[in-house]
C-alpha positions in Angstrom: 0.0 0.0 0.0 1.2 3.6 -1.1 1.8 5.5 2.3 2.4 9.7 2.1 3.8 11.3 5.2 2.9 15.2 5.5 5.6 17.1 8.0 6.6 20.2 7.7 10.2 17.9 9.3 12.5 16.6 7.7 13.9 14.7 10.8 10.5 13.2 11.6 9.7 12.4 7.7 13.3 10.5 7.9 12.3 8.8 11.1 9.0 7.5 10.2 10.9 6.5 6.7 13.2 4.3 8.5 10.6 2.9 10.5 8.3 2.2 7.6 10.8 0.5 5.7 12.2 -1.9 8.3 8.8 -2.9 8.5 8.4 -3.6 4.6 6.5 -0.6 3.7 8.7 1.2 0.9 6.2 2.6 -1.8 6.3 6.5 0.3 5.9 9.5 -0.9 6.5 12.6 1.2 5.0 16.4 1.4 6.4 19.2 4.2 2.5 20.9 4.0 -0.6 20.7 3.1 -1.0 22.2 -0.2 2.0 19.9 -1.2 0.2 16.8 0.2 -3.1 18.2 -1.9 -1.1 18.1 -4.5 0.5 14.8 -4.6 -2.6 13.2 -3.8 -4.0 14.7 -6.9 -1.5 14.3 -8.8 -0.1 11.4 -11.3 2.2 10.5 -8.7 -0.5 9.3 -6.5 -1.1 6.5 -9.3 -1.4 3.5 -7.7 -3.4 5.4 -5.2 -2.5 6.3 -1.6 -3.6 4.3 0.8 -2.8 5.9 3.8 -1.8 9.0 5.1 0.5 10.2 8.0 -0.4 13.9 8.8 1.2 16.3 11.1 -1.8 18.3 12.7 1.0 21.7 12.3 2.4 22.5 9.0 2.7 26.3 7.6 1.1 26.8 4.9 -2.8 25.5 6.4 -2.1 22.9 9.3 -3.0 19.3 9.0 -6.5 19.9 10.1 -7.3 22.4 7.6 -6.0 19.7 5.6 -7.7 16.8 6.6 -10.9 18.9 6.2 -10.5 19.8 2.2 -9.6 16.2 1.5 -13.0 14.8 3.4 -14.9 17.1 1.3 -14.0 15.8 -1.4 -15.7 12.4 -3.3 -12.5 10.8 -4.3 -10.8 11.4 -0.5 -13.8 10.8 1.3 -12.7 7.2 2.2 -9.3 7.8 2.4 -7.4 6.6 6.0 -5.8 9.5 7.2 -3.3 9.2 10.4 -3.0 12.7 12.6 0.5 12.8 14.0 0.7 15.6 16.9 3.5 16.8 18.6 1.6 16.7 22.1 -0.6 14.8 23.5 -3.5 17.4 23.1 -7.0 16.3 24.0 -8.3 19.3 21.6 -6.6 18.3 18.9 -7.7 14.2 18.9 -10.7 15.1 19.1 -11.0 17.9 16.6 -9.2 15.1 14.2 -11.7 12.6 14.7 -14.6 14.7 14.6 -12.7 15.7 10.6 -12.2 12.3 9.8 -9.1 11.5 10.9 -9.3 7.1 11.7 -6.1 7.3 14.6 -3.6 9.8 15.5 0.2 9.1 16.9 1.9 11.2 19.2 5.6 12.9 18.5 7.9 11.3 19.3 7.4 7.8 18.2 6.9 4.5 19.6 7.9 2.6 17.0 6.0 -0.7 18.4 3.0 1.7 19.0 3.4 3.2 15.4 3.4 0.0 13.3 0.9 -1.0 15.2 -1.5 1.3 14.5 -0.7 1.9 11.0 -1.1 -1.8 10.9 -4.4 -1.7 12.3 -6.0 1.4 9.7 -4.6 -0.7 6.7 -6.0 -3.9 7.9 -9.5 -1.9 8.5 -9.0 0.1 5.1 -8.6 -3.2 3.2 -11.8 -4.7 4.9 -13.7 -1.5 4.4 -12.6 -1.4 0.9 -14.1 -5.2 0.6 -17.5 -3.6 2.0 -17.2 -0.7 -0.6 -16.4 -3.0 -3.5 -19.1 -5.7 -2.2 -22.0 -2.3 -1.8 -20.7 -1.6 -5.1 -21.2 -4.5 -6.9 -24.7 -4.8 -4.8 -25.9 -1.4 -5.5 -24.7 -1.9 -9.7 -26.6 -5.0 -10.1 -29.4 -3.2 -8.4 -29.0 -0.5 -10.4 -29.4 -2.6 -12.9 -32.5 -4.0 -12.2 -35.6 -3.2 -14.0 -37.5 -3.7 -11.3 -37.9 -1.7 -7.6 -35.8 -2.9 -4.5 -36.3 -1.5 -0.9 -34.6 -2.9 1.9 -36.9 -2.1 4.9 -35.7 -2.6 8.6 -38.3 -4.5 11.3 -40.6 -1.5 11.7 -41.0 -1.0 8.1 -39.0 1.6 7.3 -37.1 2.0 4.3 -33.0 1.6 4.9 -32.2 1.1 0.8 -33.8 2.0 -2.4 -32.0 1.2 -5.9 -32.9 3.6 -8.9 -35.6 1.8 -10.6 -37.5 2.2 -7.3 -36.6 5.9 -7.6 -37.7 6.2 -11.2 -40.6 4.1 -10.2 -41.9 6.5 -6.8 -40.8 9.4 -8.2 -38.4 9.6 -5.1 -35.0 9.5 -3.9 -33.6 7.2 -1.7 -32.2 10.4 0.4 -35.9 11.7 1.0 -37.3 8.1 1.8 -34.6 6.8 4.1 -35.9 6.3 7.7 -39.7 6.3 6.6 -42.4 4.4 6.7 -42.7 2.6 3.5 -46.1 1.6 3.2 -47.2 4.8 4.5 -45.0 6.5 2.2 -45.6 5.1 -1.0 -49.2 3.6 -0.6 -52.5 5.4 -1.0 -54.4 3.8 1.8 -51.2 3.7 4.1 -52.6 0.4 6.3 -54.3 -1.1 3.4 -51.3 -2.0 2.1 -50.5 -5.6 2.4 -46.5 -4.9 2.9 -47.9 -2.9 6.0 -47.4 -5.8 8.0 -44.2 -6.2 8.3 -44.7 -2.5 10.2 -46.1 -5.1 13.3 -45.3 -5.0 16.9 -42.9 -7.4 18.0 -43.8 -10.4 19.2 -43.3 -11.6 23.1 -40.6 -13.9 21.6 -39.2 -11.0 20.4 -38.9 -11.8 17.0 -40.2 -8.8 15.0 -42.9 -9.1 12.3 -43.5 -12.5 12.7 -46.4 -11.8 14.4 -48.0 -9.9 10.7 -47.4 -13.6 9.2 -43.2 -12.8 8.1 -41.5 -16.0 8.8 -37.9 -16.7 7.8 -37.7 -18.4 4.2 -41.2 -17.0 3.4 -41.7 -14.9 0.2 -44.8 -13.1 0.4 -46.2 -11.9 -3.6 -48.8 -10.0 -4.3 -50.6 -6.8 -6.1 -50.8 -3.8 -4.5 -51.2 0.0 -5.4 -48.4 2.5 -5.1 -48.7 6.4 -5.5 -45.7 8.4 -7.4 -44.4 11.3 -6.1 -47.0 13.6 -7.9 -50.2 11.3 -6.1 -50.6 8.8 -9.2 -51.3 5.8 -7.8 -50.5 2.4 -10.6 -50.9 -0.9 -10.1 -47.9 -3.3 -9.1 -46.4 -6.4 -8.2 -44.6 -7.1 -5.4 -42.4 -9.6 -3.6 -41.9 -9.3 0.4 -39.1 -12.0 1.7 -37.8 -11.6 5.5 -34.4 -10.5 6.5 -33.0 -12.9 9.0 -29.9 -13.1 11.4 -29.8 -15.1 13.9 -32.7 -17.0 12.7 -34.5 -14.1 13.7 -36.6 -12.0 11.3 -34.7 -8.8 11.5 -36.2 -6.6 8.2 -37.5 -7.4 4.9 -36.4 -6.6 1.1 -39.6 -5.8 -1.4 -38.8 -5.9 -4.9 -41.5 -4.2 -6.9 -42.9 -3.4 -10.5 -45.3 -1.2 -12.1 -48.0 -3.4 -13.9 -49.8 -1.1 -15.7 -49.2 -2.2 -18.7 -49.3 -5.9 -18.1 -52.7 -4.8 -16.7 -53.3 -2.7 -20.1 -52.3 -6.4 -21.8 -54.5 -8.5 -19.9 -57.4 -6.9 -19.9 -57.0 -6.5 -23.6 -56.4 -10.2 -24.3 -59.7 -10.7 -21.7 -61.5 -8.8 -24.6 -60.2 -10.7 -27.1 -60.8 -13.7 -25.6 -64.5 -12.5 -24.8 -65.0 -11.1 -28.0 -63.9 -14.7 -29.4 -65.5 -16.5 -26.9 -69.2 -14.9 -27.7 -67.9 -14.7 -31.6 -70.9 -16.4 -33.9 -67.8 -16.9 -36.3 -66.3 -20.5 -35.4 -62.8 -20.3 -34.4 -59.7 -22.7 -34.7 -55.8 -22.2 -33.3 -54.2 -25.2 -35.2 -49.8 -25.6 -33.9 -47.6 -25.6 -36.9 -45.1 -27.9 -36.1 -47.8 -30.7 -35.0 -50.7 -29.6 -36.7 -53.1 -30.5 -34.0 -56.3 -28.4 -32.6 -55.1 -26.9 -29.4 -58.1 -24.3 -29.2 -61.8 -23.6 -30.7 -64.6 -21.7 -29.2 -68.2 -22.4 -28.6 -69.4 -21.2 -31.8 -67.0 -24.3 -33.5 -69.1 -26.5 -31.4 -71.9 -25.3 -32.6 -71.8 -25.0 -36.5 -69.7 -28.4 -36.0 -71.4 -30.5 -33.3 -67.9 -31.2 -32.3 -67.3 -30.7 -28.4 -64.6 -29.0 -27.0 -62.7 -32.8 -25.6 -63.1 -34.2 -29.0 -61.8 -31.8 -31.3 -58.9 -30.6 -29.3 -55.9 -32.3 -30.5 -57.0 -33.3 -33.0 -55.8 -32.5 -37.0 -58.3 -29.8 -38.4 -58.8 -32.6 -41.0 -61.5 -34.4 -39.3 -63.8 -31.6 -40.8 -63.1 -33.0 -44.3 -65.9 -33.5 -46.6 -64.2 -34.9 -49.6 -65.6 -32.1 -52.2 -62.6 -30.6 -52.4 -59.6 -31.9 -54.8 -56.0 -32.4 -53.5 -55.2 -29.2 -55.7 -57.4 -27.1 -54.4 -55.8 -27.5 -50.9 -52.0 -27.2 -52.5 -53.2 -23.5 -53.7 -54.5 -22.7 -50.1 -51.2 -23.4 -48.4 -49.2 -22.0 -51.1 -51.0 -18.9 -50.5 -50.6 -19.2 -46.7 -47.0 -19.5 -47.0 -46.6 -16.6 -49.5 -48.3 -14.2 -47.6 -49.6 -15.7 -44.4 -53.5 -15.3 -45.3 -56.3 -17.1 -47.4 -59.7 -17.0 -47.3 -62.6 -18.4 -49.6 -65.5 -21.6 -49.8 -65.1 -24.5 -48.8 -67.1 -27.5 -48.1 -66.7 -29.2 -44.8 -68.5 -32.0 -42.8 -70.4 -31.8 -39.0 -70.0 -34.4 -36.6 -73.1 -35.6 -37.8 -72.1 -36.2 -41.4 -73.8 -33.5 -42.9 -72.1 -31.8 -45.2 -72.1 -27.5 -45.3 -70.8 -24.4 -46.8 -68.7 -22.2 -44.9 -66.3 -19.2 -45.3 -62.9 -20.0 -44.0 -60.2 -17.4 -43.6 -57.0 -18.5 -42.2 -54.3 -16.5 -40.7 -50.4 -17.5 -39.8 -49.6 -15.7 -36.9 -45.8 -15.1 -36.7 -43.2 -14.0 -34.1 -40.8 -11.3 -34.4 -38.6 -13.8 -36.2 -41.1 -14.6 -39.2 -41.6 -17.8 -37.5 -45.2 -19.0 -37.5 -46.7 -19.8 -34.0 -50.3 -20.7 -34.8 -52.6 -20.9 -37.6 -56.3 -19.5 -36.9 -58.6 -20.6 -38.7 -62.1 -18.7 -38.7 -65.4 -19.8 -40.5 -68.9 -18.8 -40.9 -71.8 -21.2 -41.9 -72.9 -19.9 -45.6 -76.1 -22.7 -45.6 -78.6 -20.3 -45.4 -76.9 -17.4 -47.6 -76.0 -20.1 -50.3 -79.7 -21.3 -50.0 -80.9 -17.3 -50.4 -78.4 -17.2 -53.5 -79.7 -20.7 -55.1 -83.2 -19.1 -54.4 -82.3 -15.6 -56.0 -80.3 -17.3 -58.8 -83.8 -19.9 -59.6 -85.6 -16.7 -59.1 -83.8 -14.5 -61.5 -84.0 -17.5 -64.4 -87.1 -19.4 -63.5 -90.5 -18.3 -64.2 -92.4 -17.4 -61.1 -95.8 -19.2 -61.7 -94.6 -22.4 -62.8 -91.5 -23.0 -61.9 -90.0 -23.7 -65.4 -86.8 -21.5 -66.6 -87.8 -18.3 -67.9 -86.5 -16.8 -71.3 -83.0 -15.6 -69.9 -82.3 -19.3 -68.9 -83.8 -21.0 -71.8 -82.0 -18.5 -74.0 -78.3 -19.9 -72.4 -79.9 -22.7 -72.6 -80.1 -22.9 -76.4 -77.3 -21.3 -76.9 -75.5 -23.9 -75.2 -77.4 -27.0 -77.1 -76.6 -25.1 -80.4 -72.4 -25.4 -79.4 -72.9 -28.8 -78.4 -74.7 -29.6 -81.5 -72.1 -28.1 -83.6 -69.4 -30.3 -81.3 -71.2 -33.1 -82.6 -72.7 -32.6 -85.6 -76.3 -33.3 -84.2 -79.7 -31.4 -85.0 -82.0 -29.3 -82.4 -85.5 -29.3 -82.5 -87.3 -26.6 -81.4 -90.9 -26.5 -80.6 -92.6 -23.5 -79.8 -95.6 -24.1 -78.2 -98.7 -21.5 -77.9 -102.1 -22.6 -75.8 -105.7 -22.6 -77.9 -108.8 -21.2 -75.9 -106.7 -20.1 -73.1 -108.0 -16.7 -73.2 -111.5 -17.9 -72.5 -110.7 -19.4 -68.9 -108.9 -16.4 -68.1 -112.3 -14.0 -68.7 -114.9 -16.8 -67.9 -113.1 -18.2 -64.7 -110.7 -15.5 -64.0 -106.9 -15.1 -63.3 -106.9 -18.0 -60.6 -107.9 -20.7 -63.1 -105.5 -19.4 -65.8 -103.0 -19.4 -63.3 -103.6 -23.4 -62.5 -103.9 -24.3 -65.9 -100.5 -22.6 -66.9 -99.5 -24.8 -64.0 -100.7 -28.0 -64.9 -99.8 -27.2 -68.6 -95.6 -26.5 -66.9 -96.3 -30.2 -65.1 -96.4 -32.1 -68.3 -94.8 -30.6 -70.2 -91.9 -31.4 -68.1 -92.9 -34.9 -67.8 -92.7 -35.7 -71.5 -89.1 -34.5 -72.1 -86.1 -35.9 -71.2 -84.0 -34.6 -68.2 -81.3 -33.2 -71.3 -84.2 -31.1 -72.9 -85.9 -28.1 -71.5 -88.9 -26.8 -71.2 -89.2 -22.9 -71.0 -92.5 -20.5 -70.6 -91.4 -17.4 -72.4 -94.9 -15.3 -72.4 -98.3 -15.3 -71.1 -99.6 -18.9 -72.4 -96.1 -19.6 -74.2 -94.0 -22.0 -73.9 -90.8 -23.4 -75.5 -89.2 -27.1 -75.7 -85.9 -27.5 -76.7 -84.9 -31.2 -77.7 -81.2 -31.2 -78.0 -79.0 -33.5 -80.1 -82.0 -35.2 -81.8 -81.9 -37.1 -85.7 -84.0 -35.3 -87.3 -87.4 -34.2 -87.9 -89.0 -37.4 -86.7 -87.4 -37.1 -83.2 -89.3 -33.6 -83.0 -92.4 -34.0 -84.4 -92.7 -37.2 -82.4 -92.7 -34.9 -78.6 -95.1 -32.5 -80.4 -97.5 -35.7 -81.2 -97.1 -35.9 -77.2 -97.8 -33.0 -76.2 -101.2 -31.7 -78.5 -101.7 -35.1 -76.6 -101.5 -34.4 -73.5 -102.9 -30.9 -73.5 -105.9 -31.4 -75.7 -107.3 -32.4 -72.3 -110.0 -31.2 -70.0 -108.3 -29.2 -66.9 -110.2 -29.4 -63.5 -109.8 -26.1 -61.2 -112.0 -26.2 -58.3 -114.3 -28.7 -60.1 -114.8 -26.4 -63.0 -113.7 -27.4 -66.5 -111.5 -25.9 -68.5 -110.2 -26.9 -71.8 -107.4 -25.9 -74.4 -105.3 -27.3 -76.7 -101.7 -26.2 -78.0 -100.6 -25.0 -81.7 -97.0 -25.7 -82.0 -94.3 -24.5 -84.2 -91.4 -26.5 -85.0 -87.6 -25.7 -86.6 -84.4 -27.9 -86.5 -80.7 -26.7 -86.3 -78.9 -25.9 -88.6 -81.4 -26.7 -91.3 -84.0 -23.9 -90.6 -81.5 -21.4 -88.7 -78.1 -21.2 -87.8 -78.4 -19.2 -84.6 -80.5 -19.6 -82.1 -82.8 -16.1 -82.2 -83.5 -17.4 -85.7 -84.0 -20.7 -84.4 -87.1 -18.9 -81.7 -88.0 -16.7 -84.7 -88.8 -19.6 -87.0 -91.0 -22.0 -84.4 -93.0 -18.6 -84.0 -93.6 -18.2 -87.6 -94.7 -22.3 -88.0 -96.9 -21.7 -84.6 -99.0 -18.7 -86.1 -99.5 -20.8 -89.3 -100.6 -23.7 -86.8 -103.2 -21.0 -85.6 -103.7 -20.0 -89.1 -104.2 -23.6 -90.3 -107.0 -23.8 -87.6 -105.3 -25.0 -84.2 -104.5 -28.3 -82.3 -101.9 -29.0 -84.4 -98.1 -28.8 -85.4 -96.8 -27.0 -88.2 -93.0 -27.2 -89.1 -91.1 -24.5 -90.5 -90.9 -24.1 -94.3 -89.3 -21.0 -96.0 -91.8 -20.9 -98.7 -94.7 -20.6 -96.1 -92.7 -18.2 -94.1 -95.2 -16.0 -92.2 -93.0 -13.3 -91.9 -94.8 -12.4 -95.0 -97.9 -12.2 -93.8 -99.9 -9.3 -93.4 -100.4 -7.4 -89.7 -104.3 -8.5 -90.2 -103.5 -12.1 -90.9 -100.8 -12.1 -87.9 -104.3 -10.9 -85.7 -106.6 -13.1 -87.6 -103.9 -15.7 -86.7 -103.8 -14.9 -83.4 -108.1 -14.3 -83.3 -108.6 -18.3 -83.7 -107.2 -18.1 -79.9 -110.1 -15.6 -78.8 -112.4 -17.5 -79.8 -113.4 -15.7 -82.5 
């Protein structure tokens, strides 16, 4: 250890050299006042550091007091041993050197048994005090370190240590808080704090807080509410473990937090989870790496019929329904992977066996890494909206009244017969099919009887084709039968044989009679048209010369008769057979 002797004499510094050596000390440095010791102590010379110093209490220039006083005020000395060597044994002046710092004092002239001994004695204390400095140290830098609050809090509950979080955290210093009451301190309802108890009595054993429940090796944890310096209170977290020496509880040390927002978080993942929880949408997490169920919520049960105990663990393949092709499901996770969302129909299968349409959107949620954690999977049942759209689609292309596709669907309709024709180098017959006498019913028996007639007239009508052909009702009392893929005129003229058949019948609505019959016009693809408004424009013209021709009967399309010619009055006369005219 580097030792400087201050003394204004040069016979004393010599003396206390020869002593110091003989006893091994040799690293010395030596100042005759106390500016020059200042200065050596601040200078590079003092590198290592003094360890001790040996001052004379007079020295011109500011005595040793004077001295000893700057070098306690400041930080870097404040620690430093520091020897007073008087030349009497002056009361005054020992105490006035202790009261300044000074650790010992030596009297002039020297014992040398006495003097070793006592420097002896301050190095040996200044190398266990620097153990303690270096051991707070580290204790207070870790603490320091520490995101969290510490206190250190003696048996009554008052507050002997705070590191800086707890600082940042309180809004206080250690220096204001020191010697107070903690929980009164830094709690809003003082006694409702649950670290008041270790502010308890001491017991008759006299073991202090045990009687509030603080028994050595317990850790006491908690939520509490502390208030900041500026009379915020927050939410936090503690953790209360005893101090014990002597297998007595002698203090406690609370490390802290502020929760608020691990509050903020849970309560918004308790919304989540309720807004998921009371979701109509059918949720399911699936884990990546074994692709397994691990969560679903009630609505999943209950588009499903799967309970919660079967589906868990369980691969989301047990919804399968088959509909869909082994390609369709490589798109979907190629999409998933590329950009960690799909969404779209799909068919699945209840518990039940029943087969349903849902809409599935499926998410990857990743971690900060790109790494995906879970897959959710949410899903709506589309039964009811796909049986709205069927209806609206049957709706928008069926006739109302009888149920058989309107003109808009029989015109796809022949359009698409016409390509398949063409494909195969078939014929299509048309036969365009207008009701005799209908009128009558309408005026005589009124809208209601039309209305079943049309009805009964749409029943067979569909009964007499095959399931390929269709049957249309394009007007009022029109209808039109398209016989796709047929041989030739034979095929055609054979369903119209059927159906002036079948409608040259008597009708009973609400026992009344009612009787028609049908003039029908026929035309074949491609030999009477090549398109398929031509097609509908020359059945017309063969059904108004079956009107013409006097009714209840076919006519097929010839270009020579083509009424297209015909006169506006003999259209109307045409049309007047159906009046009843």
């Amino acid at each position: 250890m580097k030792i400087l002797i201050a003394d204004d004499s040069q016979d004393d510094r010599l003396l206390l050299e020869t002593i110091l050596n003989k006893a091994g000390f040799r690293d010395l440095v030596f100042a005759d006042s106390g500016p020059a010791a200042r200065a050596i102590l601040e200078s590079a010379v003092a590198i290592p550091p003094v360890g001790l110093v040996l001052m004379d209490v007079d020295m011109p220039g500011g005595n040793g007091l004077e001295t000893l006083v700057l070098l306690k005020g400041a930080d870097r000395f404040r620690h430093l041993p520091v020897i007073m060597v008087t030349g009497q044994a002056d009361v005054q002046d020992v105490v006035r050197a202790f009261e300044r710092g000074a650790v010992d004092y030596i009297t002039k002239p020297f014992n040398r048994v006495e003097l070793l001994a006592r420097v002896k004695s301050v190095i040996a204390l200044e190398e266990a005090n620097q153990k303690v400095r270096h051991s707070e140290k580290r204790l207070r830098d870790l603490t320091s370190a520490l995101g969290e609050g510490l206190a250190s809090l003696d048996a009554a509950g008052r507050l002997a240590f705070l590191n800086p979080a707890g600082e940042h955290l309180l809004g206080r210093s250690e220096a204001e808080l020191l010697g107070r009451e903690f929980h009164q301190t830094v709690h809003p309802d003082g006694r409702g704090c649950p670290i008041a108890a270790i502010g308890a009595a001491e017991t008759d054993a006299g073991c202090p807080l045990e009687g509030a429940g603080l028994h050595p090796g317990q850790v006491r944890v908690g939520e509490t509410r502390l208030v900041d310096a500026g009379g915020a209170d927050f939410p936090a977290s503690y953790s209360l473990v005893a101090l014990v020496e002597e297998r007595l509880v002698r203090g406690a040390v609370v490390a802290f937090r502020d929760i608020t927002a691990l509050k903020r978080d849970e309560e918004r993942l308790r919304l989540a989870a309720s807004i998921v929880r009371n979701s109509q949408e059918g949720v399911m997490i699936v884990d990546p790496g074994t692709m397994c169920i691990v969560d679903i919520n009630p609505a999943f049960t209950f588009i499903t019929g799967y309970p919660r105990e079967e589906a868990l663990g369980r691969k989301p393949s047990l919804l399968h329904s088959g509909r869909q092709e082994a390609e369709f499901y490589r798109v979907l996770w190629a999409q998933l992977e590329r950009t960690g969302r799909w969404q779209g129909e799909i068919w699945n299968r209840r518990r039940d066996g029943e087969l349903f349409p849902e809409w599935l959107s499926i998410t990857a949620l990743r971690d900060p890494q790109g790494r995906t954690t879970h897959y959710v999977g949410l899903f709506t049942d589309i039964t009811t909206r796909k049986r709205m759209e069927e209806r609206l689609q049957h709706q928008a292309h069926h006739d109302v009244l009888t149920g058989l596709p309107n003109r808009i669907l029989m015109t796809d309709r022949l359009g698409r017969a016409l390509a398949q024709a063409r494909r195969d180098k078939r014929q299509v017959g048309l036969l365009y099919v207008d009701l005799d006498g209908f009128k009558p019913i309408n005026d005589t028996h009124g809208h209601g009887a039309g209305d079943a007639v049309l009805r009964e007239v749409a029943n067979h009508l569909g009964r007499l084709i095959r399931a390929s052909d269709t049957a249309a009702r394009v007007g009022g009392d029109e209808f039109v039968i398209i016989l796709g893929g047929v041989q030739g005129e034979a095929d055609v003229t054979a369903v119209a044989d059927k159906v002036l058949a079948a409608l040259s019948r008597t009708f009973w609505v609400d026992g009344r009679a009612c009787v028609v019959g049908a003039s029908i016009g026929i035309a074949l693809f491609p030999r009477d048209a090549e398109t398929g408004e031509e097609l509908l424009g020359r059945g017309d013209t063969a059904m108004y010369q079956a009107k013409r021709e006097g009714r209840n009967r076919y006519c097929i399309w010839q270009r020579t008769a083509d009424p297209a010619a015909l006169s506006a009055d003999e259209r109307q006369m045409a049309l007047g057979y159906d009046d009843g005219l």
